[in-house]
C-alpha positions in Angstrom: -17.5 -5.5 1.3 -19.5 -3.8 -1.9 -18.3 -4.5 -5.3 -16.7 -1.3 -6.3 -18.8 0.3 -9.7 -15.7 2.0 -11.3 -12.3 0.3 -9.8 -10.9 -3.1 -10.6 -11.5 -4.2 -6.6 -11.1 -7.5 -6.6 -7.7 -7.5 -4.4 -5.0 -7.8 -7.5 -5.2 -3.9 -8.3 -3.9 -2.2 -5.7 -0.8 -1.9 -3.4 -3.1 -2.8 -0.1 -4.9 -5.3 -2.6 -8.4 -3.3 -2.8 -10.2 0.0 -2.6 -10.7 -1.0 1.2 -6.8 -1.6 1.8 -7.7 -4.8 3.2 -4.1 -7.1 2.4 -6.0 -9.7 1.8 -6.1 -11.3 -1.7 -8.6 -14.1 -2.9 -6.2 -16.4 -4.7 -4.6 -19.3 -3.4 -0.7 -18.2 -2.5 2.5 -21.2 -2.7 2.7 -23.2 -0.5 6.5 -23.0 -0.4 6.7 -26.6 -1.9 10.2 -26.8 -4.4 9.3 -23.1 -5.1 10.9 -21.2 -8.0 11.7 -17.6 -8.2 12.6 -15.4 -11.2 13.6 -11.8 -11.0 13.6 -8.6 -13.1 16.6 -6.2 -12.5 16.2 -2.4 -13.1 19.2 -1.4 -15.3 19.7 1.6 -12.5 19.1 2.0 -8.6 17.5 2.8 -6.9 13.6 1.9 -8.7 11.3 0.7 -6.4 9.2 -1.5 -7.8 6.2 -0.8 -5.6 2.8 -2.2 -6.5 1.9 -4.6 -8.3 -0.7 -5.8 -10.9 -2.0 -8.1 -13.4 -3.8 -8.0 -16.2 -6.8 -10.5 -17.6 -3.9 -12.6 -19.3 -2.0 -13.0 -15.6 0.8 -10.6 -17.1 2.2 -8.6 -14.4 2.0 -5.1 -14.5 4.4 -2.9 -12.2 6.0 0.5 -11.8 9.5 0.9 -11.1 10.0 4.8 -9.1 13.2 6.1 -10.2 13.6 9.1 -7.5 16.0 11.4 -9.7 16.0 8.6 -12.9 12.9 8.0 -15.1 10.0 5.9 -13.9 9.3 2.8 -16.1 5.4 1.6 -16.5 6.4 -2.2 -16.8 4.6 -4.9 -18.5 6.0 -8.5 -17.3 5.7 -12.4 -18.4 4.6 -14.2 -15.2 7.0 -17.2 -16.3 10.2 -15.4 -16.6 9.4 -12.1 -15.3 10.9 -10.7 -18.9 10.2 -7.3 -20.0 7.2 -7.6 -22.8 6.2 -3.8 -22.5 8.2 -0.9 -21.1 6.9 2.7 -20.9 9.1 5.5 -19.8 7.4 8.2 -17.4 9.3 11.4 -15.2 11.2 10.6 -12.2 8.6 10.2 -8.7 4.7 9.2 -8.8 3.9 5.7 -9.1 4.4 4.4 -5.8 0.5 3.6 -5.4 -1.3 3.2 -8.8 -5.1 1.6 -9.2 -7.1 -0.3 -12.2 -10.2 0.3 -13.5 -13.2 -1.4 -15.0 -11.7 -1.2 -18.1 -8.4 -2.5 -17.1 -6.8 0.3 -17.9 -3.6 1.6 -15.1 -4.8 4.7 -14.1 -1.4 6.2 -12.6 0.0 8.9 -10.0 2.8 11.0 -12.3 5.7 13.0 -11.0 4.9 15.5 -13.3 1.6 16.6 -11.4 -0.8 14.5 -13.7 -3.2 11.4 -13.5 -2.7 9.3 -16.9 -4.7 6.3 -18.3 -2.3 3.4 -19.8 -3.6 0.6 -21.5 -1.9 -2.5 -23.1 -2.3 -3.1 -27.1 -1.9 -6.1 -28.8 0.2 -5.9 -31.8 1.6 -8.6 -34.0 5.5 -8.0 -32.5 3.9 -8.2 -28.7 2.0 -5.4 -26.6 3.0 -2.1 -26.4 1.4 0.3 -23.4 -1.1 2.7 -25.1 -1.7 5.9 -23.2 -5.0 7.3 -23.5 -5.6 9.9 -21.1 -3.4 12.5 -19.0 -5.1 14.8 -16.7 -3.2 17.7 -15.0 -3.8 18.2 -11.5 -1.2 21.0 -10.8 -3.6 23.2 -9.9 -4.4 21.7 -6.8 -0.8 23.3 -5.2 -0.2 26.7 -5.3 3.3 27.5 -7.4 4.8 29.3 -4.4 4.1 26.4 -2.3 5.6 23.5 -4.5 8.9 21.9 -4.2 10.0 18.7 -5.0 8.2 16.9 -2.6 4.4 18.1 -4.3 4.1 15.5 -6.4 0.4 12.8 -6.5 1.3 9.8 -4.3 -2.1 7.7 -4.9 -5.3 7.7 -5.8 -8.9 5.6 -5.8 -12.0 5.8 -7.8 -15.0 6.7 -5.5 -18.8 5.5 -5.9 -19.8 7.9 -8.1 -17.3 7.6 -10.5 -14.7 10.5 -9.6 -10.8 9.5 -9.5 -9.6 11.1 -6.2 -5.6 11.7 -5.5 -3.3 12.8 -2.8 -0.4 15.4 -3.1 2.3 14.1 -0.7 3.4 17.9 0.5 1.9 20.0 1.0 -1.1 18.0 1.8 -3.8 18.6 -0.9 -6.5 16.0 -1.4 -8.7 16.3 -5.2 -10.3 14.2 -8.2 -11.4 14.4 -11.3 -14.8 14.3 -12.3 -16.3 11.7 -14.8 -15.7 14.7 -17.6 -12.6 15.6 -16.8 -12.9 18.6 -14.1 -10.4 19.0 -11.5 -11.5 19.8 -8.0 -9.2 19.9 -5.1 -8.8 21.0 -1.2 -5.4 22.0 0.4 -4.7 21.4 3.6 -2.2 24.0 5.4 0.6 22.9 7.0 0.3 19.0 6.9 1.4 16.2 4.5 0.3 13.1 3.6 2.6 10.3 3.1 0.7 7.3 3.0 -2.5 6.1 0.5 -6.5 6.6 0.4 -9.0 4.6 1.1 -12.5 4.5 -0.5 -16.1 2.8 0.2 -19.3 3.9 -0.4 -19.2 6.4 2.4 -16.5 8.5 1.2 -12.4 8.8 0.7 -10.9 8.5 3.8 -7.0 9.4 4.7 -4.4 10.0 7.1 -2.1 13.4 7.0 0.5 13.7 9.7 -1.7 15.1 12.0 -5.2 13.7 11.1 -7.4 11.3 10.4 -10.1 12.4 7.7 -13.0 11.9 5.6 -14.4 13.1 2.4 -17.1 13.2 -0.2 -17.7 15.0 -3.6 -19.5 18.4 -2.8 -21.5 20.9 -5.0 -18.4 23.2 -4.1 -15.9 20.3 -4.6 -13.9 17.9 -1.5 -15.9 18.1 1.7 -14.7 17.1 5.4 -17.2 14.7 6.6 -14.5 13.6 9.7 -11.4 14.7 11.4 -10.4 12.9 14.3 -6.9 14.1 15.3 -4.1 11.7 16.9 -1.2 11.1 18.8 2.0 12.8 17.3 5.5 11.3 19.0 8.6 12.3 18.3 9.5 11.2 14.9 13.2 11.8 14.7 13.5 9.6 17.8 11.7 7.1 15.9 13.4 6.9 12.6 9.6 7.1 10.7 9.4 8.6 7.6 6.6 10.8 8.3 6.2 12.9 11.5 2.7 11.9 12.3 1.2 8.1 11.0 3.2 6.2 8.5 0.0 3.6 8.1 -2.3 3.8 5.2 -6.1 3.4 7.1 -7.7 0.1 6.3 -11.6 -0.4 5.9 -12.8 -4.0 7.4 -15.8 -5.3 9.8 -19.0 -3.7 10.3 -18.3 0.2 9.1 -14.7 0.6 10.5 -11.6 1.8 10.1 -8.1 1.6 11.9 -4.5 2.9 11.3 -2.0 3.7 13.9 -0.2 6.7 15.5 2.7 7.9 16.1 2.6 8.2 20.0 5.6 7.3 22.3 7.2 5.2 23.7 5.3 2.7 21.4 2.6 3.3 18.6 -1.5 2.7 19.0 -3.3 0.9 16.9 -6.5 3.1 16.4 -10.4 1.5 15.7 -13.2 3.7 15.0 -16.7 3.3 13.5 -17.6 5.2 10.9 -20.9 6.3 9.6 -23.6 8.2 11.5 -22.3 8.3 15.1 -21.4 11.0 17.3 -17.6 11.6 17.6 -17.4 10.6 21.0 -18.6 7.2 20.6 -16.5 6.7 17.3 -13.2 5.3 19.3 -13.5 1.3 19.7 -10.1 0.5 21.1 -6.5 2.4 21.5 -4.3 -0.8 21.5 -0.7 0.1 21.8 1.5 -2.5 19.9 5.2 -3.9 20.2 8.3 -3.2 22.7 8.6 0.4 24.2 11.0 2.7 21.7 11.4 -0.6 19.2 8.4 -0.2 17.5 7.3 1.7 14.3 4.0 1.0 12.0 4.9 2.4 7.9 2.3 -0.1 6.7 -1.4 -0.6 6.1 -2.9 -3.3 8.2 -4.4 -6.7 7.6 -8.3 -6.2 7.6 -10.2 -9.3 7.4 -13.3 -9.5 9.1 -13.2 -8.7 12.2 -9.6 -8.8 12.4 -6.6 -7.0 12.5 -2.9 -7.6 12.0 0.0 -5.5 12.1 3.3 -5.3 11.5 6.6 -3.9 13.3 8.8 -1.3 10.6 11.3 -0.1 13.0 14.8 0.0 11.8 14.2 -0.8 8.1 14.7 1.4 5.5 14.4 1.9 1.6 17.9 2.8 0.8 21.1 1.1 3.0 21.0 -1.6 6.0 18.0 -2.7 7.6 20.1 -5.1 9.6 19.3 -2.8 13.0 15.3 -3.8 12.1 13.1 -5.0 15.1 11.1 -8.0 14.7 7.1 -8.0 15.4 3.9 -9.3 14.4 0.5 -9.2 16.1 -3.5 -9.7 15.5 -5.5 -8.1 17.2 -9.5 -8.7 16.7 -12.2 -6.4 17.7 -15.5 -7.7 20.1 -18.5 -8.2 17.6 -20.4 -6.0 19.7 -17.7 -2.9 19.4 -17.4 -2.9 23.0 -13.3 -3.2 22.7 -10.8 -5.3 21.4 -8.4 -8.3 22.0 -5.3 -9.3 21.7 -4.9 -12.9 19.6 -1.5 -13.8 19.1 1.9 -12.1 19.0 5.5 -13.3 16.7 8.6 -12.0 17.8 10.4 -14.5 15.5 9.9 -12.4 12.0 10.8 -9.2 10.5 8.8 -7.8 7.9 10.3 -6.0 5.0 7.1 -5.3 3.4 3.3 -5.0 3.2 2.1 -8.5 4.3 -0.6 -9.9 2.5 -3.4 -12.5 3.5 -3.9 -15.0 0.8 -7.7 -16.0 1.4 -7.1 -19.3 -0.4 -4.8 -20.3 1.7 -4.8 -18.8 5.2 -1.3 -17.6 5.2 0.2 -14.1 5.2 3.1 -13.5 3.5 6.4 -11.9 4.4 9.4 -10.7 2.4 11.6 -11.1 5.4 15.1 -10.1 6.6 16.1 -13.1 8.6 16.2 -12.4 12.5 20.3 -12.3 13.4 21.4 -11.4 9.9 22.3 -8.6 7.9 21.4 -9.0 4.4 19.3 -12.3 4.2 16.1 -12.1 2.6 13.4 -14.5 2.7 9.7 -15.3 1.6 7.8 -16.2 4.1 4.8 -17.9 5.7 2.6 -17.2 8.7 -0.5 -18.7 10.0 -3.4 -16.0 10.1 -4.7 -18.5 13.2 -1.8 -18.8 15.6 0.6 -16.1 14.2 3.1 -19.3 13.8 6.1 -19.5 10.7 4.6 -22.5 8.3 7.9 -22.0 5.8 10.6 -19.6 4.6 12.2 -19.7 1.6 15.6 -18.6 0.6 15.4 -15.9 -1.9 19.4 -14.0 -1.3 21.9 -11.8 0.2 22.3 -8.2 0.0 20.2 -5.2 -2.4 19.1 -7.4 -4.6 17.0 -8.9 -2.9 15.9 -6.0 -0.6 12.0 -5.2 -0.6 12.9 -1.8 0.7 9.9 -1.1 2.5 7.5 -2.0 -1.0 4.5 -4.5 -1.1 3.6 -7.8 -2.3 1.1 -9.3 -4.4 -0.6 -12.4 -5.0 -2.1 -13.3 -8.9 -4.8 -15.0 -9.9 -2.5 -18.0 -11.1 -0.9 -17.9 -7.6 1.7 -16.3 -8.2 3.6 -14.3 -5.4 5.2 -11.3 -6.7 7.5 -8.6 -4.4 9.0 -5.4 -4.6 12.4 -4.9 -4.3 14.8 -2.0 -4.2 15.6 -2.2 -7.8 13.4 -4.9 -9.1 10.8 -7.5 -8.5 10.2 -10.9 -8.5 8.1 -13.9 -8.7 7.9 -17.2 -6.5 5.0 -19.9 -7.2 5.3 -23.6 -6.1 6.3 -25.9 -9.1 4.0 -27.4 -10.9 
């Protein structure tokens, strides 16, 4: 893929790992040899502890969502997972947040802005430093907002312009290199999932579409809109009525996310680029057991590959203990003509975002343990054969409940997770 001018993109600043929402990550993962695992515990509950970052130093660098409670921009030592930095924002935003070349945390806020943090290093220990705050209210009208409009995620495009996403209703903006706001609202849909960005555009899915964007004279302009398959969504316990899948970039010029059709969801491949709509479709794959299935996560995208992961049944708040099991890869033909089927696991249960560690061929799982109610694991699969390599033990019950967030992989190897009030950290021993 192209280096990214403007975003740190080098898979360990961002909650799908990259600009591209790939899940993969470059650094080598544990290898589930005498492991160790520290926590931090949010002082309330729930705070989601979505995405995950690190700066040059390997610190880790996290936001904990507090839904109603304030939102904590967290600074952590990858050793102990001790707080060295904490900086308290409003309640919502934060879920996705991005880096830049600069290293600074450029950050979603639940009071309708875009702020810049960066970490200063003072004699008693850093401290977050914010330098910029942009206000993107505007891009909602007032008699439209409620307290569901608030800026879910954003990416830096080629040209330099920070683009975000309002989760409802469904607006779509950035801000230019000086500071301009521009923004397009889209009547009657929502968007509930994150953006993707290459040198081709922003691309997203709202609960009834699948779009494209660039930077016009005038501000956002569609370049696509492909609509999908909408099910039922009540019937299927998503949280979104149309896709609950970020779209992932991979291959030669595609992308792919999945619907929301019954009885079971499609995985969705289509080229991008200069091609007429009616030869953009690659392959409609439908994945999983018939009214057991439910994708809420961005896909694996490595090459020419594809692997996705079964949500149904788990939740961010209470038991996930009804959760259906469900892995598969799917690749697609080098010649675009279709795709295939690899390998299937009806063994796991993914609580989270997997990731693909590229240094070590495995994806990883925070995983509720198959026949249990509360057991939560880290786990290993093999991006070849779809087989479990390990588990390890991490606990019983909320405390160790990813709650739907993602995981991350630093560039010391270590594994880091989401959890429903908290995160932690698991690398081998040294």
């Amino acid at each position: 893929m192209p280096s990214h001018p403007y975003q740190n993109n080098a898979g360990y600043a961002g909650a799908h790992g990259d600009s591209y929402n790939s899940g993969t990550l470059p650094a080598a993962g544990p290898l589930g040899i005498d492991m160790q695992v520290n926590a931090f515990r949010a002082e309330q509950a729930p705070a989601y502890c979505s995405t995950q970052h690190f700066d040059p130093r390997g610190r880790v660098i996290t936001v904990c969502v507090g839904m109603t409670t304030p939102t904590h921009l967290l600074l952590l030592d990858p050793e102990t997972m001790n707080v060295l930095s904490d900086y308290e924002l409003p309640p919502m935003g934060g879920f996705y947040f991005r880096m830049d070349k600069q290293n600074r945390v450029i950050i979603p806020v639940g009071d309708m802005s875009i702020q810049a943090f960066e970490v200063v290093e003072e004699s008693a220990g850093p401290v977050w430093r914010n330098v910029e705050r942009r206000d993107v209210s505007s891009a909602v009208p007032q008699e439209q907002k409620s307290p569901m409009t608030f800026p879910l995620d954003l990416v830096a495009d080629w040209q330099g312009n920070w683009w975000f996403s309002i989760l409802k209703p469904a607006a779509v903006g950035y801000i230019t290199p000086n500071g301009e706001v521009r923004s397009h609202l889209f009547e009657g849909e929502s968007i509930a999932n994150g953006l993707a960005a290459d040198p081709g555009g922003v691309h997203f899915v709202t609960n009834q579409n699948l779009y494209s964007m660039v930077a016009g004279e005038d501000g956002p302009k569609v370049t696509l809109r492909l609509p999908y398959e909408v099910g039922e969504a009540a019937s299927k316990a998503s949280f979104s009525s149309g896709s609950g899948t970020t779209p992932v970039l991979f291959g030669d010029n595609l992308i792919a996310f999945g619907d929301n059709a019954d009885p079971r969801p499609n995985v969705l491949v289509y080229r991008l680029g200069d091609v007429p709509d009616e030869e953009r479709l690659v392959c409609k794959v439908p994945v999983f057991k018939p009214g057991k299935s439910v994708l809420e996560n961005s896909f694996i995208g490595y090459d020419h590959s594809l692997v996705i992961e079964n949500n149904k049944g788990f939740k961010m708040r209470g038991s996930s203990a009804e959760a259906e099991p469900g892995f598969v890869r799917i690749d697609v033909r080098k010649d675009l003509s279709g795709c295939d089927l690899v390998w299937e696991n009806y063994s796991v249960r993914a609580g989270t975002g997997a990731k693909l560690s590229l240094g070590t061929g495995l994806i990883y799982v925070h995983e509720l343990l198959l026949g249990t109610e509360d057991e939560w694991y880290i786990t290993a699969l093999d991006f070849e054969t779809g087989e479990m390599v390990w588990r390890h033990h991490l606990g019983a019950g909320a405390d160790w409940d990813n709650a739907l967030l993602t995981i991350s992989i630093g560039p010391n190897g270590l594994l880091t997770s989401g959890m429903y009030a908290g995160i932690l950290g698991a690398k081998d021993k040294q």
